[in-house]
C-alpha positions in Angstrom: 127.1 131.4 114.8 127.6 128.6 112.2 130.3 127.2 114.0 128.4 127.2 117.1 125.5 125.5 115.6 127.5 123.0 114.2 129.1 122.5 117.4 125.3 122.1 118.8 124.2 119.3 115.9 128.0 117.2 116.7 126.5 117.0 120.2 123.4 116.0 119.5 124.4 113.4 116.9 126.7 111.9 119.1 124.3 111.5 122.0 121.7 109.9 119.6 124.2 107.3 118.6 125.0 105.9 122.1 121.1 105.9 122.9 120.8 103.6 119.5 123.9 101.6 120.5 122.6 100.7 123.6 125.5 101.6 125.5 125.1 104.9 126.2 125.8 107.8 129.1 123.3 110.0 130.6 124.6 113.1 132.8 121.9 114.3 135.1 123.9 117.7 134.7 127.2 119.2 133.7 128.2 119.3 136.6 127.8 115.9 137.7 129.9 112.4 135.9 128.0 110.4 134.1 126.3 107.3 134.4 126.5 105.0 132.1 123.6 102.7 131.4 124.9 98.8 130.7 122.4 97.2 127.2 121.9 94.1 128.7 120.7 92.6 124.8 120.3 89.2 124.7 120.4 88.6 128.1 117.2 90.1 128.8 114.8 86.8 128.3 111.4 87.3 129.9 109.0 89.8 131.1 107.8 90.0 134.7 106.6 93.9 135.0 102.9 94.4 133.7 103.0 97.3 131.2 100.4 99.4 129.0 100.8 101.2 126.0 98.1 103.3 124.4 95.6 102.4 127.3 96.1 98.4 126.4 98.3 96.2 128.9 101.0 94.9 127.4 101.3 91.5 129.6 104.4 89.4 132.0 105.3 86.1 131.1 107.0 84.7 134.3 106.0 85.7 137.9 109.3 86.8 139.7 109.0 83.9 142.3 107.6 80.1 141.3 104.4 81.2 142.5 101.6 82.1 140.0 100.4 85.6 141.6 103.9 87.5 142.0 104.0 89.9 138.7 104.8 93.2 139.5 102.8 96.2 137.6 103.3 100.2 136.4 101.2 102.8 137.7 99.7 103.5 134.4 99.1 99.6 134.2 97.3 99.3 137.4 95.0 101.8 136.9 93.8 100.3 134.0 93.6 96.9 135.2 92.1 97.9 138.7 94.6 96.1 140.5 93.7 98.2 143.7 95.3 100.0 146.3 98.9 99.3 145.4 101.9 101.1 145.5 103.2 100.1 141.9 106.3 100.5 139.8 107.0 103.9 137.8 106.1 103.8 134.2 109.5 104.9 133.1 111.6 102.6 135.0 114.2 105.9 135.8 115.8 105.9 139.3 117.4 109.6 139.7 120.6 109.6 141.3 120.9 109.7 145.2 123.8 109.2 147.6 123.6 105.2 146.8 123.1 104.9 143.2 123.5 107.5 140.0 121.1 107.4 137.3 119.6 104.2 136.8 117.3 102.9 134.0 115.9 99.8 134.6 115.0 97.9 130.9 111.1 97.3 132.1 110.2 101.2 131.8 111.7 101.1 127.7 111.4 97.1 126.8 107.6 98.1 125.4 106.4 94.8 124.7 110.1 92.7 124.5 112.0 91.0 127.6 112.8 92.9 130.8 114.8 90.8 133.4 117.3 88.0 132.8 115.4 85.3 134.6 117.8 82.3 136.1 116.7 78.3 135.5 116.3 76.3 139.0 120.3 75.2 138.6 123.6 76.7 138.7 123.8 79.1 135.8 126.8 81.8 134.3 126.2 84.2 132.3 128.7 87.5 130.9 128.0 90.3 129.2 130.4 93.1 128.2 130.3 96.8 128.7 131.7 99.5 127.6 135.3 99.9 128.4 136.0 102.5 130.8 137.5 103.3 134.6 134.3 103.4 136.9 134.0 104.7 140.0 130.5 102.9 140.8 129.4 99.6 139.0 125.7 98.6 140.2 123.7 95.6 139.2 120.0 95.3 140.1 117.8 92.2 141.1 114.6 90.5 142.6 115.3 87.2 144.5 112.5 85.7 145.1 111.3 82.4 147.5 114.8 83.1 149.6 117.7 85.0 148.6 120.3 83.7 146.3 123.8 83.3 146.5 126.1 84.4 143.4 129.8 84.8 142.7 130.6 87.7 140.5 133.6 88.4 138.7 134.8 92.1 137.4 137.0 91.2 134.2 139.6 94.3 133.3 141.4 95.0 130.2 144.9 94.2 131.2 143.3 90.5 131.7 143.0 90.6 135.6 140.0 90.0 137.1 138.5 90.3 140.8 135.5 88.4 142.7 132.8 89.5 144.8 130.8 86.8 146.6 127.5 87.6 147.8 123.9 86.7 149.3 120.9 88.3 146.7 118.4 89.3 149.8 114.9 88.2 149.2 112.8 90.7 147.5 110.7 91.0 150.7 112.9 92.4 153.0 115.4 95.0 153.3 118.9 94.4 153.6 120.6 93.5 156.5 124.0 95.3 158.2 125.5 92.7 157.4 124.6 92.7 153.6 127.7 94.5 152.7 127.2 96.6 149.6 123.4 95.8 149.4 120.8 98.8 149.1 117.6 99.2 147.8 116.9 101.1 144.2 113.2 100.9 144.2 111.3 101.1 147.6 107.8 99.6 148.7 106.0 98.2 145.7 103.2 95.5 145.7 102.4 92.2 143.6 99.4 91.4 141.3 98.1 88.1 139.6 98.7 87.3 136.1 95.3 89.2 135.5 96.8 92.3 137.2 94.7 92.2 140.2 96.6 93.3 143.4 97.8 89.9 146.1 99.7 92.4 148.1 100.0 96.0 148.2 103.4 96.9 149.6 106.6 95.6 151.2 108.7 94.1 148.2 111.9 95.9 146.8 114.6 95.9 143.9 117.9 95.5 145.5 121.0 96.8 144.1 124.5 95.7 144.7 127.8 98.1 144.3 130.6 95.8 143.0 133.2 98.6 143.9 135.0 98.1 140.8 139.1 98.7 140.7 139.2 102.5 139.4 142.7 102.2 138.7 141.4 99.7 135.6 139.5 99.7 132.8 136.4 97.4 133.8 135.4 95.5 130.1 133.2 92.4 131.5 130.7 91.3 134.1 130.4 87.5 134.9 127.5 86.3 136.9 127.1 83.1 138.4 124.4 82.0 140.0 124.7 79.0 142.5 122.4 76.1 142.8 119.0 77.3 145.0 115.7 76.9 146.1 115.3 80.7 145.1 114.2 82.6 141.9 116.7 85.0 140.6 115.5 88.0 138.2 118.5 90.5 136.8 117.0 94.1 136.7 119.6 96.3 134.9 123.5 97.1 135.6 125.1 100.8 135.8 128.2 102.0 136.2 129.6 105.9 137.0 132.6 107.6 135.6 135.1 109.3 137.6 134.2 113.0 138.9 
């Protein structure tokens, strides 16, 4: 029994140090491989979700587009801000898994009153950041372009110093993607805008798209490099997941 138990608090002390890393894995079920949730840090500069905590709304700095009424808003939020009849964002930011993604957490439902998205300047921009070295099955990254869809080039970076590049269009965050969006599908469905104040200036029709990067399984994946090309467009980076091998 005391072997068992000690077996139990490994476990649990194990699992409590990834979540305080940052870099940690979440298995919906034993059964199932798990996903592993990329800590964005640094990267993560603004805020452009309306929150609450403890009934008080915990505000956005930047509206997703270059607009001054596009903030996107919890459930919990909008109630209390009476934004209206609008489908909102869940509170917790948790995607369960489906055929197109695993497990996703998004930083906006766990950020409390810190930075959410990495938010692009109006130029050409790169950014990196590492993750945790493994063979991945599924690598995802999540975003909101908004005023027109965004082009970016990203590169996978592996261990044994190779690296691959995926070129792609971001689709703007009012319309689903296209056939012809290869790799492109949508994480969260439907949601509305408010104003700064958190009053509703549409209900419905906007989306977080997210883009499989079909990672090489045959290597160990270490580093994401994004660049983000010139535009007319705003670009907002949501989150990044990967899944292990069944």
């Amino acid at each position: 029994m005391k072997i068992k138990q000690l077996a139990r608090r490994s476990v649990f002390a194990g699992m409590l140090a990834g979540i305080l890393s940052g870099n940690f894995c979440v298995a919906a079920d034993s059964g199932k491989p798990a996903a592993v949730q990329i800590d964005l840090g640094k990267l993560l500069n603004t805020r452009v979700v309306i929150t609450q905590k403890d009934g008080q709304l915990q505000m956005a700095d930047n509206s997703v587009d270059h607009e001054t009424s596009s903030f996107l808003i919890t459930k919990s939020a909008a109630e209390i801000s009476k934004a209206g009849k609008i489908n909102s964002l869940i509170d917790s930011g948790f995607f369960p898994a489906n055929e197109k993604h695993p497990d996703v957490q998004l930083a906006y439902g766990t950020a409390g009153g810190g930075p959410q998205v990495h938010r692009s300047p109006d130029r050409t921009e790169t950014y990196s950041f590492p993750i945790p070295t493994n063979h991945y099955a599924r690598m995802q990254l999540f975003f909101i372009s908004a005023d027109g869809p965004t082009p970016v080039s990203i590169k996978l970076q592996y261990a044994d110093g190779s690296s691959e590049q995926r070129v792609t269009l971001v689709p703007d965050f009012a319309f689903l993607p296209k056939a012809t969006d290869k790799g492109w599908f949508l994480l969260a469905e439907n949601f509305g805008k408010v104003n700064r104040q958190g009053l509703m200036t549409e209900s419905v029709h906007h989306f977080i798209h997210g883009f499989d990067l079909d990672p090489d399984p045959t290597k160990a994946l270490q580093q994401i490099e994004v660049t983000k090309e010139n535009s007319k467009s705003s670009l907002n980076l949501f989150g990044a997941t990967g899944k292990l091998p069944e």
